[in-house]
C-alpha positions in Angstrom: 3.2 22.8 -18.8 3.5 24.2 -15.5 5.7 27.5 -14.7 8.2 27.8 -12.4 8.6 31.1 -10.8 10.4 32.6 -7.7 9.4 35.8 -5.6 9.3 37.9 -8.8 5.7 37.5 -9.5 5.0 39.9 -6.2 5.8 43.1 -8.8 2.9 42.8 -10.8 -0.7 43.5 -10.3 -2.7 41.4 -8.4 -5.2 42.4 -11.5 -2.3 40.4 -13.6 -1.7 37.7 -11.4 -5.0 36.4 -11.4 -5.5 37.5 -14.9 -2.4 34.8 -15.6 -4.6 32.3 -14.0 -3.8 28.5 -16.0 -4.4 25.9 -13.4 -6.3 25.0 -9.6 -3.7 23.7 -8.4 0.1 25.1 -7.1 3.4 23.8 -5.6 4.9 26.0 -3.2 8.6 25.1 -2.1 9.8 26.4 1.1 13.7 26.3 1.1 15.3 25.5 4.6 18.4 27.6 5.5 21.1 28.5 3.2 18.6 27.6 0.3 17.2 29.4 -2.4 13.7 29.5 -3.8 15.1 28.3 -7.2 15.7 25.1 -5.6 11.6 24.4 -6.6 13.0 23.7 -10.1 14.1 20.3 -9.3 10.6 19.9 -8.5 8.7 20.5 -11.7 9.0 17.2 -13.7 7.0 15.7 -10.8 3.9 17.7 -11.2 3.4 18.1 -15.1 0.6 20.6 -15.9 1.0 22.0 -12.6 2.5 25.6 -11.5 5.6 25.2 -9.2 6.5 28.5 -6.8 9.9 29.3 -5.1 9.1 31.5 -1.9 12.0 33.2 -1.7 11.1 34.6 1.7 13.7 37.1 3.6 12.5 36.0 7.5 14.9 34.8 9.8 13.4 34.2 12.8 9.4 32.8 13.4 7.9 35.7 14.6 8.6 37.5 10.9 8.3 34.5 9.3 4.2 34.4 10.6 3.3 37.6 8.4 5.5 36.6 5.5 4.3 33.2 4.9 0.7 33.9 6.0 0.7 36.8 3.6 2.0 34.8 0.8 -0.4 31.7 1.4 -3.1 33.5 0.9 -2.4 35.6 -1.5 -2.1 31.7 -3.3 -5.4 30.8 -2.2 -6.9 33.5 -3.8 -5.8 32.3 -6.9 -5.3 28.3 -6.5 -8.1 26.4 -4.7 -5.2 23.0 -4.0 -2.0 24.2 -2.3 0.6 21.6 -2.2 3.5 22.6 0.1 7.2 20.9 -0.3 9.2 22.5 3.0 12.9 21.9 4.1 14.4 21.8 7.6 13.2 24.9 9.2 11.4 26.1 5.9 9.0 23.4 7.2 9.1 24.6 10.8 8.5 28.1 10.0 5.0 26.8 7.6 3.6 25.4 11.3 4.5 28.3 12.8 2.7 30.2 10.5 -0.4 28.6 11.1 -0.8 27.9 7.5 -2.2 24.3 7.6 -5.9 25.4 6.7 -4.6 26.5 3.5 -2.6 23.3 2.5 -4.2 20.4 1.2 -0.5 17.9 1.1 2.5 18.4 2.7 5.7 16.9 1.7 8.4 17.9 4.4 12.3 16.8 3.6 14.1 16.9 7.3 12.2 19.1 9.1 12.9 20.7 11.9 9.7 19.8 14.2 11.1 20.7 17.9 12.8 23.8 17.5 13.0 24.2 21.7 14.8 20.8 21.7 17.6 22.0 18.8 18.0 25.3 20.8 18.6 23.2 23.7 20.9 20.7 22.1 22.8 24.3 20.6 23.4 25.3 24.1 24.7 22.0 24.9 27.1 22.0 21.3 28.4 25.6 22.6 29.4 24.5 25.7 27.2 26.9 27.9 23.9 26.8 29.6 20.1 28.2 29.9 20.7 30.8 32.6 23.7 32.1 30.4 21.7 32.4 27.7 19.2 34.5 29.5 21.8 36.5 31.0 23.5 37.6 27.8 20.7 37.3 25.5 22.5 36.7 22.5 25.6 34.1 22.3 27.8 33.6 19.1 28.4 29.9 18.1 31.0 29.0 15.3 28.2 26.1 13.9 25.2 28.4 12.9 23.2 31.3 14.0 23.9 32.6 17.3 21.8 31.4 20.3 19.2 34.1 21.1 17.3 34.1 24.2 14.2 36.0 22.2 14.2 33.5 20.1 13.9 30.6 23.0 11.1 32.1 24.5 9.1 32.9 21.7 9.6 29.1 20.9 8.4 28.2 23.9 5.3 30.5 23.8 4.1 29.1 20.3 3.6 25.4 20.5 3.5 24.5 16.8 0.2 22.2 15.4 -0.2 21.0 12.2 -3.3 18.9 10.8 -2.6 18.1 7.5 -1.8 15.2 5.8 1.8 14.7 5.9 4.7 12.5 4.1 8.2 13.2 6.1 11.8 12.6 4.8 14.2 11.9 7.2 18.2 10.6 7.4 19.4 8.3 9.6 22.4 10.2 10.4 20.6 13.7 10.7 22.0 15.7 13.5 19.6 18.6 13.9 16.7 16.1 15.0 16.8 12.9 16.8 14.7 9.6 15.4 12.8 10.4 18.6 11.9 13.5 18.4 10.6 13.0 14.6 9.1 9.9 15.7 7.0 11.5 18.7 5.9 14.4 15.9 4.5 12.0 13.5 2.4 10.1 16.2 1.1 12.8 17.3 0.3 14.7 14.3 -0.3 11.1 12.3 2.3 12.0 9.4 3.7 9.3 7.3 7.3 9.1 7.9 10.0 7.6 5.6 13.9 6.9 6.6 16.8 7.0 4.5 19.4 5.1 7.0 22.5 7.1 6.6 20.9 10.0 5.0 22.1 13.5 6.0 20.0 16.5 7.1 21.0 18.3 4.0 19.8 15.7 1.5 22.5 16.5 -1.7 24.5 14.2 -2.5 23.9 11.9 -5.5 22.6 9.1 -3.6 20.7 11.0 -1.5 18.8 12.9 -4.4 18.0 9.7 -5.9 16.4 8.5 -2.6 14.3 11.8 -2.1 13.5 11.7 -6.1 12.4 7.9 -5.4 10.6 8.7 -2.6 8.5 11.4 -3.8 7.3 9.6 -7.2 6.3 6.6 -5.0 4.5 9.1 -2.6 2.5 11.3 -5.7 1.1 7.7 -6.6 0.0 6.2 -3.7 
């Protein structure tokens, strides 16, 4: 059987961790926002045999998120030779970011958040205030998520994201962080696979909506 196993494993050796060496093969779950790296136990039944990890990473922005996930991937590859990543929402945006593609041979992304310039825009639009405001104050509180930061804008717009590897997307209908378009125009132009749940949420957790993802990714791992 395959382990699951969260952040913990950092505290031992790396003499020990690849000592503990069972299989070639890894899942590594990046949680989006809010989530937690224990979330990758839903994923084990799907890959009997196989180890599943939990990166329970402490970034909150891309530019610390590049080092942590780097750091992490490889420290995998020096164990696994087949990485298979599962990402969330900006778990998956901050795994392009990171310039970790190299290292992943399949990517299964659940909502991701593939424009992050176009969200921060459509934020400044939800708040009510503008661009030049933005840059003027640097750092505006919103009452619907993290606070617009003007750092954070331009770093966006400094680091185009690319991402060539093979791809299956999950995306909802009624998902409000990222429009059909713009997940459209990413899968044509990194030639993903994309699969739509019509009145599926960004936040994929209710009963129905499980189901679907389940369903989805059992019909993806045997394609």
């Amino acid at each position: 059987m395959g382990d699951i196993r969260t952040e913990h494993f950092t505290r031992i050796t790396k003499e020990q961790w690849l000592a503990g060496r069972k299989t070639n093969e890894v899942v590594l779950y990046i949680h989006g926002k809010g989530g937690s790296a224990d979330e990758a136990e839903h994923y084990r039944p799907f890959f009997p045999g196989v180890d599943v990890y939990g990166f329970d990473y402490k970034a909150e922005n891309p530019w610390d998120a590049k080092k942590e996930f780097t750091d992490k991937v490889t420290e995998l590859s020096e164990k696994y030779d087949r990485i298979i990543l599962i990402a969330g929402s900006i778990g998956a945006y901050f795994s392009m970011n990171a310039g970790i593609g190299k290292f992943i041979d399949q990517a299964y992304f659940i909502s991701p958040i593939v424009d992050m310039e176009k969200l921060i825009m459509d934020m400044i639009n939800w708040a009510g205030t503008s661009e030049s405001e933005l840059e003027k104050r640097k750092i505006i509180p919103v009452d619907f998520g993290d606070d617009l930061s003007w750092d954070y804008l331009q770093y966006v717009r400094k680091h185009n994201i690319g991402w060539n590897v093979s791809t299956e997307i999950l995306y909802g209908s009624a998902d409000h962080m990222q429009s059909m378009d713009t997940i459209q125009e990413f899968v044509m132009k990194e030639s993903a696979n994309l699969t739509i749940m019509e009145g599926g949420e960004h936040w994929f957790h209710t009963d129905e909506q499980m189901s679907f993802l389940d369903q989805w990714l059992r019909t993806k791992l045997s394609e």
